[in-house]
Every structure is written in structure tokens, then in C-alpha cells.
C-alpha positions as CSV (number, residue, x, y, z in Angstrom):
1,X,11.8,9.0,-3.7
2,X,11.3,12.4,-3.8
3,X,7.1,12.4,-4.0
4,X,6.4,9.3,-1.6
5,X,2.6,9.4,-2.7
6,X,1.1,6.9,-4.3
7,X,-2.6,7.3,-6.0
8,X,-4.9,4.6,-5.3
9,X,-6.3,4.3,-8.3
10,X,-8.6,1.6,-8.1
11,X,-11.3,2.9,-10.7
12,X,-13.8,0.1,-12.0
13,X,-14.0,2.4,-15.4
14,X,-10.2,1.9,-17.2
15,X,-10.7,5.1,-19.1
16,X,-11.9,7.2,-16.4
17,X,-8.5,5.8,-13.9
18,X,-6.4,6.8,-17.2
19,X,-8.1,10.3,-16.8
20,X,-7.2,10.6,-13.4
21,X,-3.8,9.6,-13.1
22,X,-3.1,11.9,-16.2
23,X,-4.4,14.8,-14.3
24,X,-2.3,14.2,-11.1
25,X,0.8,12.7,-12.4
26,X,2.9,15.5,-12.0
27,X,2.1,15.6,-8.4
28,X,2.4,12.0,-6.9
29,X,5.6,9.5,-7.3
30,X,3.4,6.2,-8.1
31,X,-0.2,4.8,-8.7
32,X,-1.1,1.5,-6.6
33,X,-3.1,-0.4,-8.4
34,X,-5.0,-2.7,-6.1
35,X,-7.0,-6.0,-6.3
36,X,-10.4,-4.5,-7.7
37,X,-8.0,-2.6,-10.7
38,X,-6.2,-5.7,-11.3
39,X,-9.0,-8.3,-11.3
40,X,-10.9,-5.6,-13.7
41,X,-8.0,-4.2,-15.9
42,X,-5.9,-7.1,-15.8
43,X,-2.1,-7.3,-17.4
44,X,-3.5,-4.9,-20.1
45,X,-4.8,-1.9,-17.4
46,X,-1.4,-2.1,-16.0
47,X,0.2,-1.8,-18.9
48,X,-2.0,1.1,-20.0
49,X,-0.8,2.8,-16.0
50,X,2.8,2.2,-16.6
51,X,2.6,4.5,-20.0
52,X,2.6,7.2,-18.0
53,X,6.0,6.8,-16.7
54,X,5.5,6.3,-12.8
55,X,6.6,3.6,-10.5
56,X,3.6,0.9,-10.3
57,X,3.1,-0.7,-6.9
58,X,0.9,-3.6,-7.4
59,X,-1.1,-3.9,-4.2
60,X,-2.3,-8.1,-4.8
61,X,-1.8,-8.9,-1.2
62,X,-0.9,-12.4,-2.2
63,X,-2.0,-14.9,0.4
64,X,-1.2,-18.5,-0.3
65,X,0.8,-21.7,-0.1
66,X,4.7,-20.5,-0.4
67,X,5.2,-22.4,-4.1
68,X,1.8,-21.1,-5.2
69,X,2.8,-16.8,-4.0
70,X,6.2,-18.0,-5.9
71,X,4.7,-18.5,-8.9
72,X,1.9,-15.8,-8.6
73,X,5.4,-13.6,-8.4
74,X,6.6,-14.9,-11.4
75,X,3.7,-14.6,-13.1
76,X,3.8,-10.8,-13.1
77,X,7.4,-9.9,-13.7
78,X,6.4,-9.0,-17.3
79,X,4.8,-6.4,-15.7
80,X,8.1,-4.4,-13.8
81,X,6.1,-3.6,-10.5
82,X,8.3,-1.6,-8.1
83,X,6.0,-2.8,-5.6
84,X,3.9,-5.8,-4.4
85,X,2.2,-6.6,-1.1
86,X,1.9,-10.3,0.0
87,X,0.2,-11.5,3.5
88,X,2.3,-11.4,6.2
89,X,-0.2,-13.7,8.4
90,X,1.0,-15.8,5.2
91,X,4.1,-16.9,7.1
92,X,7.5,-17.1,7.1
93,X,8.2,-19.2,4.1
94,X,5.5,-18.0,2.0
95,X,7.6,-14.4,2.1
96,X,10.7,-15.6,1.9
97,X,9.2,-17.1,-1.6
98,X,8.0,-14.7,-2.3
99,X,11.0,-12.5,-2.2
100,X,13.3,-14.7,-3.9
101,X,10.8,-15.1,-6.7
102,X,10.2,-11.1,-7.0
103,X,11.9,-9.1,-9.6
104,X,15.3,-7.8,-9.0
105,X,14.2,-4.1,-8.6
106,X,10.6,-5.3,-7.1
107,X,10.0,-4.5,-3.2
108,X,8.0,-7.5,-1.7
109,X,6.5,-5.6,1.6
110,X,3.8,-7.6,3.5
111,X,0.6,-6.4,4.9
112,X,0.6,-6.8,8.7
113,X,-3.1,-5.8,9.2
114,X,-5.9,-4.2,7.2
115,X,-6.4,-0.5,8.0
116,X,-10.0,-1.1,8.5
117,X,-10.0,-3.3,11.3
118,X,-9.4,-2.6,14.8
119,X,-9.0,-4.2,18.1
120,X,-12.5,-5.6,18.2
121,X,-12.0,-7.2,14.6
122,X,-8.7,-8.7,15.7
123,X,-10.7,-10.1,18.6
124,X,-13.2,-11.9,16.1
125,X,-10.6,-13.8,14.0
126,X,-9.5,-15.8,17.2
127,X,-6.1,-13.4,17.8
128,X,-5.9,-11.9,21.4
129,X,-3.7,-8.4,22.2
130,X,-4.0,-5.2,20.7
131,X,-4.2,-4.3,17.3
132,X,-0.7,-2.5,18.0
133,X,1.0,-5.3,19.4
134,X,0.2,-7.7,16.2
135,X,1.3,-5.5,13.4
136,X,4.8,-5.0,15.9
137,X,4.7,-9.2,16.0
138,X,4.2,-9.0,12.0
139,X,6.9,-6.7,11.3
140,X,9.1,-8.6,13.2
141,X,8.6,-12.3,11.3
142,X,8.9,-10.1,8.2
143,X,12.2,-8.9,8.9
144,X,13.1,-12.1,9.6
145,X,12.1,-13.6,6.3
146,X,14.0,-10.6,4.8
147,X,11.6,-9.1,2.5
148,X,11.8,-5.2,2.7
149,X,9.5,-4.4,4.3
150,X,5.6,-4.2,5.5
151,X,2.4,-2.8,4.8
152,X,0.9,-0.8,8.6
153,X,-1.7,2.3,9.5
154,X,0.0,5.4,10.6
155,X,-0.9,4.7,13.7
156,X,1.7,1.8,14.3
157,X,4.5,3.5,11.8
158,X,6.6,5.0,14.7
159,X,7.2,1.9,16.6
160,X,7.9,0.0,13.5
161,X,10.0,1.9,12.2
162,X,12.2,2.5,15.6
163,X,12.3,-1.8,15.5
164,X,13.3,-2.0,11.5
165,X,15.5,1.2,10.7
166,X,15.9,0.2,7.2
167,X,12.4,-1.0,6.7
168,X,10.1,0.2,3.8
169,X,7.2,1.1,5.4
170,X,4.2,1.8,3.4
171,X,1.0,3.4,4.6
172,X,-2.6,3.4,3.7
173,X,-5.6,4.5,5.5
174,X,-4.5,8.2,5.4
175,X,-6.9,11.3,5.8
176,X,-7.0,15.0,5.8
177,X,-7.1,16.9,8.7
178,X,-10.1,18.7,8.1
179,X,-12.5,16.1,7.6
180,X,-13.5,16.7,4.4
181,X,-16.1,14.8,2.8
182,X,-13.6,13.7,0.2
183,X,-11.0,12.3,3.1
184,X,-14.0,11.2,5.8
185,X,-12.5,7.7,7.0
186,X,-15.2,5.8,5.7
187,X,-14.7,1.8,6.5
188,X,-10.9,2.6,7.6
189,X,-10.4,2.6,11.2
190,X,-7.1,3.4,12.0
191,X,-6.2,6.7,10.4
192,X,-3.8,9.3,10.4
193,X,-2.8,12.4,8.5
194,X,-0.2,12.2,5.3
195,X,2.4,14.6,7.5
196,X,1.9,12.7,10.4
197,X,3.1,9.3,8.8
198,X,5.6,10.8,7.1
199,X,6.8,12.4,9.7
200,X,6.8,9.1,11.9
201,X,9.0,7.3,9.0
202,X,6.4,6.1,6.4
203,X,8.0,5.3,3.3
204,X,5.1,5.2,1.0
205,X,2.1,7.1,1.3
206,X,-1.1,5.3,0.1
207,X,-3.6,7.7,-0.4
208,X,-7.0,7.0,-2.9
209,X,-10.2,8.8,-1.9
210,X,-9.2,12.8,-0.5
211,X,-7.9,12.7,-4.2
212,X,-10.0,10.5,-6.4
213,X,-13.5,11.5,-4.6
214,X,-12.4,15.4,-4.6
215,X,-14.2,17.8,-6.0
216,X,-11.2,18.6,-7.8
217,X,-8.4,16.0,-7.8
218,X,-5.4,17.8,-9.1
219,X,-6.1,21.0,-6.8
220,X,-6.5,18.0,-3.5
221,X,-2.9,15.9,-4.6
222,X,-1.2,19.3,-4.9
223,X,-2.7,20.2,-1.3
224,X,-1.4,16.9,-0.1
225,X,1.7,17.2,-1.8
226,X,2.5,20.7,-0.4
227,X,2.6,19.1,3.4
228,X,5.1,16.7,3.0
């Protein structure tokens, strides 16, 4: 991929995502289209995305029993994702389902742990260690299960990526360096810069609100684009 940024483009307002996507297509590789697009926009919004010609990642984060992910998977081939994100605290079987119910040119990558939790969070759902050491215990069982890859902040994409060479590693939770208002980290806790997971081996760059919330979004994903 030769623009490993994907928009977030979770807009409650179909027309006004359609108008932002427009205006910064020629300067990201994908739009994610997360659970808040999806439950407003349905099969119809994603439709409307996929006119304009990029790669959809469909960020669902399925979460279930293995036959019920299966046929959630099924359920959306119509729609040619290139990407979708189960739960990897979903287990084993529910990824390997997952994967053998995915399209043949659909990446199944599993989110190993939400980009605005940290250590303390971890603590409060009953799960001792560091937030580190569970995304490293995540990306390990999802190897196993031989999906492609995960979901992990830039903060853990090094280490993942040393373990899983050939992992697709996809990262969210990204800011500018300059602490912008339009890239402040907002309820995301572990952060890091675009370059700096790139440059530790992200695959896909996830990156909604230093673009969306800019003052002037094309001007911000040609910024973004010209540090990678």
C-alpha cells in the first residue's frame, strides 16, 4: 500500500462524511468506517464510501460466540471490505471463524486493546500486568488462530511487530506532534505520532480527528501524508 492512511470517517451526518472523504481522497489509501458510521449509515453509507474508489476497512470489532462472528462475517461480504476488526479477548475459535468466514481478499485483524485504556483500566476489568504485556499475550493467540493480523497503539507496535514479522499491524490512537487542538489526545491514552508508528512497523495508520476536526482537512491529511 503505498498511502497506509486510513480516514476515520465516522461522521453521524452521511452527506457531510461524503464531503470529507471527497476532499481528502487523493491523499489517504482507505476510509475506516467504524461502529457509529455503520450502525447510522448502514449497508447503504458503505456503499455510498466505496464509490469513491478506496479500500474500505470496516472497523465492527465483532465480539461474540464463534458461529454468531461467522455469520456476522458473512453477512457483509456483499459489501468487499478489505478490512474488518473482530475482538481478540473473543478467543481463539471465535477468530479462527471468523477468518475462515471472511472474504477471500478481506484482512480479519483483531483488536488486542482499546487505545483509550491504560494500565489502570486494564486493572478494573479483573486482568493483572501491564497494558504492554496483554496486547503482546493478544498478538500472540492471534497468530495462532491465523488471522492476519491485530489491532495495537503505537506504543506496543515495535514489540509486536519484532514477535509477528509478517503481521498486519494496524494503528489507531495517533496524534500530531504539536499538540494541536485538532490532534489533542482527547479520551485516547496511549498515543503516538503517525512517523513514529510507521516507523516501528505499523501497517495501517488509523487516523480520524487531526483531519476531520482541522480547520482545514485536506491542508492536515497532506501534512500527515508528507511525513510518512
Amino acid at each position: 500500500m503505498s498511502n497506509p492512511i486510513f480516514l476515520a470517517l465516522d461522521l453521524p451526518r452521511l452527506d457531510a462524511a461524503l464531503a470529507l472523504a471527497g476532499k481528502v481522497r487523493g491523499h489517504v489509501g482507505g476510509m475506516k468506517l467504524g461502529l457509529e458510521f455503520f450502525c447510522a449509515h448502514g449497508h447503504h453509507g458503505v456503499h455510498e464510501v466505496a464509490q469513491l474508489g478506496l479500500p474500505i476497512f470496516l472497523d465492527l470489532k465483532l465480539h461474540d460466540i464463534p458461529n454468531t462472528v461467522a455469520r456476522a462475517m458473512q453477512s457483509i461480504h456483499v459489501l468487499e471490505p478489505a478490512i474488518v476488526t473482530v475482538h481478540a479477548s473473543g478467543g481463539r475459535a471465535m477468530m479462527e471463524d471468523a477468518k475462515a468466514a471472511a472474504g477471500e481478499h478481506c484482512k480479519v485483524v483483531a483488536v488486542t486493546m482499546l487505545t483509550s485504556m491504560d494500565d489502570a483500566d486494564l486493572a478494573q476489568t479483573g486482568i493483572g500486568g501491564s497494558a504492554h504485556d496483554h496486547v503482546l499475550r493478544l498478538a500472540d493467540l492471534a497468530q495462532e488462530a491465523g488471522i492476519d493480523g491485530i489491532v495495537c497503539s503505537g506504543q506496543e507496535v515495535a514489540a509486536v511487530h519484532q514477535r509477528w514479522k509478517a503481521g498486519y499491524l494496524v494503528v489507531p490512537g495517533l496524534r500530531l506532534p504539536d499538540g494541536a487542538t485538532a490532534g489533542a489526545s482527547g479520551d485516547q491514552k496511549r498515543v503516538a505520532t503517525p512517523r513514529a508508528a510507521r516507523d516501528a512497523g505499523a501497517s495501517v495508520l488509523v487516523i480520524g480527528r487531526p483531519i476531520s476536526r482541522a480547520a482545514d482537512p485536506l491542508a492536515a491529511a497532506r501534512a500527515i501524508e508528507t511525513t510518512l
